[in-house]
C-alpha positions in Angstrom: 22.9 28.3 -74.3 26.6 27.4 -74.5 27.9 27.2 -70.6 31.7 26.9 -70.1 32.8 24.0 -67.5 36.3 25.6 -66.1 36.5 25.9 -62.5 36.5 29.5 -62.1 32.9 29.2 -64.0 31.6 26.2 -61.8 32.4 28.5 -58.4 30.4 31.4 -59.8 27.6 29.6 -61.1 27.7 27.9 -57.8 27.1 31.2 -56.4 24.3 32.3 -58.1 22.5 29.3 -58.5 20.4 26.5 -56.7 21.1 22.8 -57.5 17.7 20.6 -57.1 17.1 18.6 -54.1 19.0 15.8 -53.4 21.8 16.4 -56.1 24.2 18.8 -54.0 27.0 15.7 -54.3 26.9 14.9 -57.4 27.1 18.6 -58.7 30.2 18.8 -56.2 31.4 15.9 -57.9 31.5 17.3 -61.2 34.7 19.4 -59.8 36.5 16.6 -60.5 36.3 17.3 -64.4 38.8 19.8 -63.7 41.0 18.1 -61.1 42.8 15.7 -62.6 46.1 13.7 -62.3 48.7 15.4 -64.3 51.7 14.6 -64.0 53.6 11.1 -63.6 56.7 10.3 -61.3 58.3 6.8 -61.5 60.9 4.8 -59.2 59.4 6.3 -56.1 61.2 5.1 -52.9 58.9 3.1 -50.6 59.3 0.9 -47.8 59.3 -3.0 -48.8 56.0 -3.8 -47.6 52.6 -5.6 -48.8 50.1 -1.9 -48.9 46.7 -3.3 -49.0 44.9 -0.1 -49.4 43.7 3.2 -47.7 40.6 3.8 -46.7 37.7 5.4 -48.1 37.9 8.2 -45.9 41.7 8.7 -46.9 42.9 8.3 -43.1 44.8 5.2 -43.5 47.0 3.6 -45.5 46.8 -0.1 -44.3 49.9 -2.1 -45.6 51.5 -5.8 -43.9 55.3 -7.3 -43.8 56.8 -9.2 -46.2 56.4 -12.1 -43.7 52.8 -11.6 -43.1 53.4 -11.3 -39.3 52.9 -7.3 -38.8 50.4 -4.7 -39.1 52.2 -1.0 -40.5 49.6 1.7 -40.3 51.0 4.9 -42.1 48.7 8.5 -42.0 48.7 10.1 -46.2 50.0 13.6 -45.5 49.4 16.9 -47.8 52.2 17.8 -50.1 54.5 20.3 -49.3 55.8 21.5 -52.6 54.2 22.6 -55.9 54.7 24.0 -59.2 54.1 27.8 -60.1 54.4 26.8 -64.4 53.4 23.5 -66.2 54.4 20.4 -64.2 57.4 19.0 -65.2 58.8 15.8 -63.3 62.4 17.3 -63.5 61.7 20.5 -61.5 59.9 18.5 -58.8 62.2 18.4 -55.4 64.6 15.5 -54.6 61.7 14.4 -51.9 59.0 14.2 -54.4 60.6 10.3 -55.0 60.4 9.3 -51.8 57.8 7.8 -49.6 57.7 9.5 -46.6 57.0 12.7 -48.9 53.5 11.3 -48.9 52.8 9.0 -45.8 54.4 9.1 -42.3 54.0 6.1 -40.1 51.7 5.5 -36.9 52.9 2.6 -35.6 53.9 -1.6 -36.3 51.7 -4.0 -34.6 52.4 -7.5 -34.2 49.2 -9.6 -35.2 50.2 -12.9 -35.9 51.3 -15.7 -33.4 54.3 -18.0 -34.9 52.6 -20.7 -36.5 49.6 -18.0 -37.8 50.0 -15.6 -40.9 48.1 -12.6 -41.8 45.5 -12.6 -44.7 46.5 -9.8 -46.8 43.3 -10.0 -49.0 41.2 -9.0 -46.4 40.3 -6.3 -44.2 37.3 -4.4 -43.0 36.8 -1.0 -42.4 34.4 0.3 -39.8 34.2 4.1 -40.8 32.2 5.2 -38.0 34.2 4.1 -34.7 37.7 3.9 -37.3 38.1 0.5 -36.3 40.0 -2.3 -38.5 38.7 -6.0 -38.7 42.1 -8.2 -40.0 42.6 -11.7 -40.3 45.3 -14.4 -39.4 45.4 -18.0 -40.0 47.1 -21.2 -40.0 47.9 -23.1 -42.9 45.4 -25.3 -44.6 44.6 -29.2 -44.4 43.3 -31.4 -46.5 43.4 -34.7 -44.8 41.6 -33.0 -41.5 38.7 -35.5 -39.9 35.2 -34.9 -40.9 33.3 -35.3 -37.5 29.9 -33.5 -38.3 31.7 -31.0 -41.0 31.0 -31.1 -44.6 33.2 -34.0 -46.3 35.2 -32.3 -49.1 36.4 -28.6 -47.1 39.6 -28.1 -45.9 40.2 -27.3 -42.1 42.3 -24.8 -40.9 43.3 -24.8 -37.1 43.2 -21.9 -36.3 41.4 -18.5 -37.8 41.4 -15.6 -35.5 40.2 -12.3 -36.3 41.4 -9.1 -34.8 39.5 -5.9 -34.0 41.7 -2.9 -33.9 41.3 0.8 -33.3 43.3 2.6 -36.3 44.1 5.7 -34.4 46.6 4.0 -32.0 46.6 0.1 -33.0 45.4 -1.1 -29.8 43.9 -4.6 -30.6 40.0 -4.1 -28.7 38.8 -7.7 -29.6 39.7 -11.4 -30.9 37.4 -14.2 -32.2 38.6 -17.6 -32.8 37.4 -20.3 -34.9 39.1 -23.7 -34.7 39.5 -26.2 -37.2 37.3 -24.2 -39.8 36.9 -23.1 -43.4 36.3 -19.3 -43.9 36.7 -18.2 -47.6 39.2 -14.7 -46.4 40.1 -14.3 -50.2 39.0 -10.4 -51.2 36.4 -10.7 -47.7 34.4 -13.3 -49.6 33.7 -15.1 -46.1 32.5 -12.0 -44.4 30.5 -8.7 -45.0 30.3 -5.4 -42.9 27.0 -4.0 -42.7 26.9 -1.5 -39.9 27.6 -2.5 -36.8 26.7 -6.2 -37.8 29.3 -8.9 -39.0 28.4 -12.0 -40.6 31.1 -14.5 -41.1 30.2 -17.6 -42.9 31.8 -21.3 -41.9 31.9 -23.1 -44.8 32.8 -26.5 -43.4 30.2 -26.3 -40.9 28.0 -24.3 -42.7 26.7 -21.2 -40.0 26.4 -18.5 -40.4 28.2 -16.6 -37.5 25.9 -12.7 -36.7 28.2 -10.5 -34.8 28.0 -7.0 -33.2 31.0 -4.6 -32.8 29.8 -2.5 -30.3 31.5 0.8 -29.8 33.3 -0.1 -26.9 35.4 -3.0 -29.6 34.0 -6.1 -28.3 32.7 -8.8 -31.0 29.3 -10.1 -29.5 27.9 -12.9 -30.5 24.2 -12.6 -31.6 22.9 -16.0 -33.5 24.2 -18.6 -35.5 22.3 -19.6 -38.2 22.6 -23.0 -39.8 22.1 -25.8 -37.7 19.8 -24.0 -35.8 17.8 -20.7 -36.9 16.5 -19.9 -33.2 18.0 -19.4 -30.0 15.6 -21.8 -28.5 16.0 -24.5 -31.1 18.8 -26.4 -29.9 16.8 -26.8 -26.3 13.8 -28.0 -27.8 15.2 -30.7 -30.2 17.5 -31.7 -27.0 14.5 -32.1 -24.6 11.8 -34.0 -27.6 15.1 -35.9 -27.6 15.0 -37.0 -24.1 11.6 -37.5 -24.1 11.6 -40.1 -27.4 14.4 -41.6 -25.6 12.3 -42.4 -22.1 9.4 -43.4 -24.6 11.9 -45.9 -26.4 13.1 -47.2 -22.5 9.9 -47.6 -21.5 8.7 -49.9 -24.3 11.7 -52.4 -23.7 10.9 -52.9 -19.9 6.9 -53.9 -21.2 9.1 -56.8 -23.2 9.6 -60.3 -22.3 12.6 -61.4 -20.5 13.8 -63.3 -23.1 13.4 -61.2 -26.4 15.5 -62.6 -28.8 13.1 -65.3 -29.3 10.9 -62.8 -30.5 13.2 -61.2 -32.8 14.3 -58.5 -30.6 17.9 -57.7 -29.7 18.6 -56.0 -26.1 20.5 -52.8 -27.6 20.2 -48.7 -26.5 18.3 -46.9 -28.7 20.8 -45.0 -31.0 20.9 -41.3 -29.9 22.3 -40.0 -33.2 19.1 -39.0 -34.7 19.6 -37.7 -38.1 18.1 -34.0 -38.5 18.5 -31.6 -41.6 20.1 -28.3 -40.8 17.3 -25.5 -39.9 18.5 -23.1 -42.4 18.3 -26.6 -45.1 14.5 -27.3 -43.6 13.3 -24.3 -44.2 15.1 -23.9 -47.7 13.1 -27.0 -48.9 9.6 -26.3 -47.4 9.7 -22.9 -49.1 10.3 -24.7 -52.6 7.6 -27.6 -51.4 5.1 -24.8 -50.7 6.2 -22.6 -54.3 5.5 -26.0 -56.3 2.6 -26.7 -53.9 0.8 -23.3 -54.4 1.6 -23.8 -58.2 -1.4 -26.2 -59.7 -4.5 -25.7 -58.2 -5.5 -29.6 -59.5 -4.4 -31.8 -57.3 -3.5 -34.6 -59.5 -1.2 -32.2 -61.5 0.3 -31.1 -58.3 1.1 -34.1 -57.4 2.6 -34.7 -60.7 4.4 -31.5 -60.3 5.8 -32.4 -57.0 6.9 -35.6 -58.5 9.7 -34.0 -61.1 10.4 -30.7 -59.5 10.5 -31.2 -55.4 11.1 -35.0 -55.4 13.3 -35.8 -58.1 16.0 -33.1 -57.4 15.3 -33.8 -53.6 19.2 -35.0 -53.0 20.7 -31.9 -55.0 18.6 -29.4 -52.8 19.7 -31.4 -49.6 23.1 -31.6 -50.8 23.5 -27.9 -51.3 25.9 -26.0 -49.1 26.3 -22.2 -48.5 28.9 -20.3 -50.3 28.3 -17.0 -49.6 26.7 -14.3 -47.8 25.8 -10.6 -47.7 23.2 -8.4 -46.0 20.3 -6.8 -47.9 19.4 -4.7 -44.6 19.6 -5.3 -40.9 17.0 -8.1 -40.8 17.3 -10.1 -44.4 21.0 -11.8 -45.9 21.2 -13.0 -49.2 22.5 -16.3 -49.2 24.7 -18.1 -52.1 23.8 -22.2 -52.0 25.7 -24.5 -54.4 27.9 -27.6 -54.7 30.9 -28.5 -52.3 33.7 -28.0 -54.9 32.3 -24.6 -55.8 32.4 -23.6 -52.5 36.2 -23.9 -52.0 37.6 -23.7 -55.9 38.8 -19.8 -56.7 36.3 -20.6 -59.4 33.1 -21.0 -59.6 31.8 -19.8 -62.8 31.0 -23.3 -63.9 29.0 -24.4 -60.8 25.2 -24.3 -60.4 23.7 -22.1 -57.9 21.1 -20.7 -56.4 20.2 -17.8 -54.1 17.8 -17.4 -51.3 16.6 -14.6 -49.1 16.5 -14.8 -45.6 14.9 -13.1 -42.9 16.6 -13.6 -39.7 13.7 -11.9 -37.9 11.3 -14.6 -38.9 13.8 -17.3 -39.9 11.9 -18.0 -43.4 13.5 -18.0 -46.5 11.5 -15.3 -48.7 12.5 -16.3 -52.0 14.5 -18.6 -53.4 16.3 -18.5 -57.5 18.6 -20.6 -59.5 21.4 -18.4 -60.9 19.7 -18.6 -64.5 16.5 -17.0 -63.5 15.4 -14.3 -65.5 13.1 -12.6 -62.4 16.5 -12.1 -60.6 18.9 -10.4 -63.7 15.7 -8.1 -63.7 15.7 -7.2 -60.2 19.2 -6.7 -60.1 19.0 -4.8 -63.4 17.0 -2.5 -61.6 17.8 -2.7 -58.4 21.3 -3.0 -58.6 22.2 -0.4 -55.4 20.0 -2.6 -53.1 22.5 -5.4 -53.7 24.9 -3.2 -52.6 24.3 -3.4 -48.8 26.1 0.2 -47.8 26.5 1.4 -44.3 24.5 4.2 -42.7 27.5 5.8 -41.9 29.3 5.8 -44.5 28.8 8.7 -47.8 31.1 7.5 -50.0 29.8 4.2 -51.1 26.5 5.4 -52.1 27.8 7.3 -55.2 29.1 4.1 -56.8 28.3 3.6 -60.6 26.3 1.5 -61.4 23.2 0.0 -64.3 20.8 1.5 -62.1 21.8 4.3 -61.4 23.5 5.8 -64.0 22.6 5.6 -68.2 25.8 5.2 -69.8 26.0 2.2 -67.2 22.8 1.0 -68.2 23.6 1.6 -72.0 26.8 -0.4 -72.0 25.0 -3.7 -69.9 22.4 -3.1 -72.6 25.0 -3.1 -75.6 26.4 -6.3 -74.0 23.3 -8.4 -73.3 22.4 -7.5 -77.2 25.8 -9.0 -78.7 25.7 -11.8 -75.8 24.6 -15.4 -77.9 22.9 -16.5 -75.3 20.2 -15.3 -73.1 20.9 -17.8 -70.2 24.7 -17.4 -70.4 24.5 -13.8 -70.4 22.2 -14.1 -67.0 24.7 -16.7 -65.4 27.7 -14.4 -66.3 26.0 -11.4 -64.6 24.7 -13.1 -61.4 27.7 -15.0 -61.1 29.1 -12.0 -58.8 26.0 -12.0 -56.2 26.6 -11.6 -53.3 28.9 -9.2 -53.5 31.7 -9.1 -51.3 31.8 -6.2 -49.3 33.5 -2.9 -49.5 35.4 -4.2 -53.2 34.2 -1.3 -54.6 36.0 2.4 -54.8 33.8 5.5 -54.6 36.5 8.0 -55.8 35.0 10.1 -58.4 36.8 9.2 -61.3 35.1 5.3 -61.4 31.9 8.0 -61.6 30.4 7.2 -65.0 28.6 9.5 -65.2 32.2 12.0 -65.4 34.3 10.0 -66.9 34.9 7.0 -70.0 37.2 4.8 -69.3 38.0 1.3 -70.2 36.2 -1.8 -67.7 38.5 -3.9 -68.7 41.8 -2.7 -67.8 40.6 -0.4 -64.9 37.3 -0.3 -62.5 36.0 0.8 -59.5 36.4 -3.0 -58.4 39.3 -4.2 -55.9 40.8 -6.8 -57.9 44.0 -7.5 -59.4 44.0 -6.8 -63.1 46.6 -7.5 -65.8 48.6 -4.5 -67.2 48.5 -3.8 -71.5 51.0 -1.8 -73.5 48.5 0.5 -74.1 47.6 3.4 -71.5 44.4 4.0 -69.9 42.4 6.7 -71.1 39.9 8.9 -69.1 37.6 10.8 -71.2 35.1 13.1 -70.6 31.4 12.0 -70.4 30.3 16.6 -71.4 31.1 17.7 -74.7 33.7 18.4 -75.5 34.0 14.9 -74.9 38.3 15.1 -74.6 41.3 13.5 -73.3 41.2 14.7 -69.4 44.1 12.0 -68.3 45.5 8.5 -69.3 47.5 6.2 -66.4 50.6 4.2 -68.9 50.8 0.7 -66.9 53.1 -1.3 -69.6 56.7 -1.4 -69.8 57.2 2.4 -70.1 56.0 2.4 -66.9 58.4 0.5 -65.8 56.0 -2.8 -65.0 54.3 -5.9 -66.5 51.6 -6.3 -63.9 50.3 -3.8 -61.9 47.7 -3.6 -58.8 46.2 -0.3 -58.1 45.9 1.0 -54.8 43.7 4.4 -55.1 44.2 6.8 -51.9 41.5 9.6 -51.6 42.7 12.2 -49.2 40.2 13.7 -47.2 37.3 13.0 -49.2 34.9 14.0 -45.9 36.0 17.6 -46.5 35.2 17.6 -49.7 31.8 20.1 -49.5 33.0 21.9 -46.6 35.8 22.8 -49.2 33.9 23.7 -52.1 31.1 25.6 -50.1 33.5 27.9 -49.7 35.3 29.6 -52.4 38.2 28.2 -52.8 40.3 27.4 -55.7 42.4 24.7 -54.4 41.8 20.6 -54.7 39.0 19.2 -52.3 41.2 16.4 -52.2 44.8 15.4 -52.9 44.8 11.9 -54.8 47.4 9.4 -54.8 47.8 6.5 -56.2 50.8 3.9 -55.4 51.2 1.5 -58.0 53.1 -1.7 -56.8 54.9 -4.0 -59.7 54.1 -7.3 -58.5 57.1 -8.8 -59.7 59.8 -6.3 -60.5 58.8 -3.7 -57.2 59.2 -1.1 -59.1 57.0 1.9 -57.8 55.1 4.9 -59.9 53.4 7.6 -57.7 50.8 10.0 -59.8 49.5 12.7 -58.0 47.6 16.2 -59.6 50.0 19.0 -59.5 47.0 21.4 -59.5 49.2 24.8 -60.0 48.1 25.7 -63.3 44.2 25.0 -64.1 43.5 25.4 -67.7 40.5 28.1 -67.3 38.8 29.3 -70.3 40.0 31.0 -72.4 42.9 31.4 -71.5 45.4 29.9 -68.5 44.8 31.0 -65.3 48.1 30.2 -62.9 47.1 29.4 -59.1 49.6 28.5 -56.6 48.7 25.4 -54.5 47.9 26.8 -50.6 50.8 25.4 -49.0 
């Protein structure tokens, strides 16, 4: 039975009809075939600032000075114009190429002190309370002392994070770290989950669990690395104290004279050399997996010999890259070599991954980044890797190999043509963990909607390089056409172009199609910055016309 897909027959059919259980969004979403981008303004007049990106609930539009000092909040407003014909840019309004057409400003907070500079690669948001997590920092060095760090990490002096409340910028909470090394690059060094914050110091290698409370204030709730229990730092110090009167008591027994017995009169050394906790119980979980292995025990011994005690050093010499939460109680950790830990590349580096449960303070499993056991899991079980909050609705409608075919298909098609196996396995678990909230849930990264090109444009926050050609969204239902294309070369003005996707009001999106209303469910926006010529394009849907079947239907936008 031939169904027609225009808006006018998606709201009848959605008043007539039932969806099944549990797939109310994504029929929503399928709205979204009809609301597209159509029309293209370039040269847009914006203020000369560094825009980071707006938030997935499309309240904010986060954006930093040129000197990396302030904090400029600005709220995305609705349109007040529209078209009652075809779009064309020259019947558009004077104010359709200027900024404040689109965003109005909330306020300018200072955030950095003099010597300090933001990060503008990373911020958090915490959708449930709207608070902000930014970063500012001193400069790097290279030359700083080790003294109990790990030799080969820069320090930096001062790394101070800031806690703010996006509805009126008032700054609820600091936390400092002195003379550290936090990867801040795209929120590599820190994941969101919740109410929890992990934050990993890579020079001292802890792991930093934090707890924004709703009141703002950053609580400090363990530190794993060193020590894995709150009580562990109290026992090592007290069996200290007690080897240390055992040692004392032993040179009193001795003769007056003991260097004619080969004894020197010297203080037992107080410096005893312990692994880190999180390292101990990383290397008793392989020693037990090799252990359990060979029931014989000659050939466990044997086994023991090449695969715990031969690569002994590299497993003690392992450092932690990266984290991420799986759930409340278990992180999945990132272990590898010191210059992969601080290079902006670490493709070519060995690693290895480990679960850790922060209840129990074992490590659960443990995998080198060529194991076949984890591409499967994550194969599968690719949304679990993407630790999303509670609270937040927008981030569990992300694409992905497991939960979407075409996905799936095209990870398939890859793996097939890959040469090798092992390769293909490094190359995809070379992105574990994943950083936290890099990915965009607006509807048209859904693949399940739209075909579009991964390699000039994804749902991923990163900074891609611009082609001559434009990028084409096609549609995933038969008729399988042309919906939109975004032109990022030189006719748009540009050579290399970041993306920064707004989405309006997404939260009203099913209180707006419940009803039955014609107009968008939300008004997108996306500012695309030239990084090097700052020449600005805004695209926006000028939804007055919708092409219904079979013939034009013109609405006016309700504004």
């Amino acid at each position: 039975m031939f169904r027609r897909h225009n808006v006018a027959a998606r709201i009848f059919d959605r008043q007539i009809s039932t969806v099944a259980p549990g797939t109310s969004v994504h029929h929503t979403r399928r709205f979204y075939e009809n609301l597209v981008p159509n029309c293209t303004i370039y040269e847009v007049e914006c203020p000369d600032h560094l825009y980071r990106k707006i938030t997935e609930d499309g309240q904010y539009l986060i954006c930093f000075s040129r000197n990396h000092q302030d904090l400029i909040v600005y709220r995305p407003t609705w349109l007040s114009y529209s078209c009652k014909e075809e779009c064309d840019t020259n019947d558009l309004p004077p104010k359709a190429k200027r900024f404040e057409s689109f965003f109005s400003q909330l306020y300018c907070v200072s955030l950095a002190s003099s010597n300090e500079l933001i990060c503008k690669d990373f911020f958090l948001y915490m959708e449930s309370n709207q608070f902000g997590l930014f970063a500012t920092s001193t400069t790097q060095n290279h030359d700083a002392p080790v003294g109990g760090a790990v030799q080969g990490v820069p320090s930096i002096e001062k790394i101070t994070f800031h806690l703010l409340r996006l509805e009126d910028g008032v700054v609820l909470d600091q936390k400092c770290f002195h003379n550290d090394f936090i990867n801040l690059a795209h929120n590599m060094g820190v994941f969101l989950y919740d109410d929890l914050l992990a934050i990993v110091s890579i020079r001292y290698q802890t792991i930093h669990i934090l707890q924004i409370r709703d009141s703002g204030n950053l609580v400090d709730i363990r530190a794993i690395g060193t020590f894995c229990r709150e009580d562990d730092e109290l026992f090592l110090n007290s069996s200290t104290q007690s080897m240390l009167s055992h040692e004392k008591g032993k040179l009193h027994q001795l003769p007056e004279n003991p260097v004619e017995n080969g004894l020197h009169q010297s203080e037992p050394s107080s410096d005893y050399c312990f692994l880190s906790g999180i390292k101990q119980r990383l290397l008793s979980f392989i020693f037990r997996g090799i252990w359990n292995e060979e029931p014989d025990q000659a050939l466990r011994v044997q086994s023991l010999k090449k695969k715990f005690y031969f690569h002994f050093q590299d497993y003690v010499d392992l450092v932690i890259w990266k984290v991420q939460f799986l759930d409340r109680h278990h992180l999945l950790i990132k272990f590898g070599s010191v210059d992969g830990g601080v290079s902006r590349n670490a493709d070519q580096h060995p690693a290895f991954f480990a679960v850790y449960n922060m209840e129990t303070t074992e490590i659960a499993a443990f995998y080198q980044n060529t194991a076949d056991e984890l591409y499967l899991l994550f194969e599968q079980f690719c949304d679990h890797f993407h630790a999303t909050s509670r609270n937040s609705l927008y981030l569990n409608f992300i694409s992905s190999h497991s939960n979407n075919m075409h996905a799936r298909e095209q990870l398939r098609s890859a793996k097939n043509k890959a040469s090798s196996s092992l390769q293909f396995v490094k190359k995809m678990l070379v992105s574990l963990p994943f950083s936290c909230q890099s990915q965009s849930p607006s509807p048209y990264f859904d693949q399940s909607l739209f075909r579009f090109d991964e390699k000039l444009i994804s749902a991923t926050d990163r900074h891609r390089q611009s082609t001559d050609h434009p990028i084409k969204f096609i549609l995933r239902r038969p008729p399988n056409t042309l919906k939109f294309k975004i032109k990022t070369g030189p006719e748009a003005g540009s050579t290399d172009i970041h993306f920064l996707v707004g989405y309006w009001l997404l939260y009203l999106v099913g209180q707006l199609l419940k009803a039955n209303i014609c107009w968008p469910p939300t008004w997108r926006t996306r500012l695309c910055k030239s990084l090097e010529t700052r020449s600005w394009i805004c695209l926006y849907p000028l939804l007055a016309s919708l092409e219904l079947d079979p013939g034009p239907l013109k609405i006016n936008a309700p504004f």
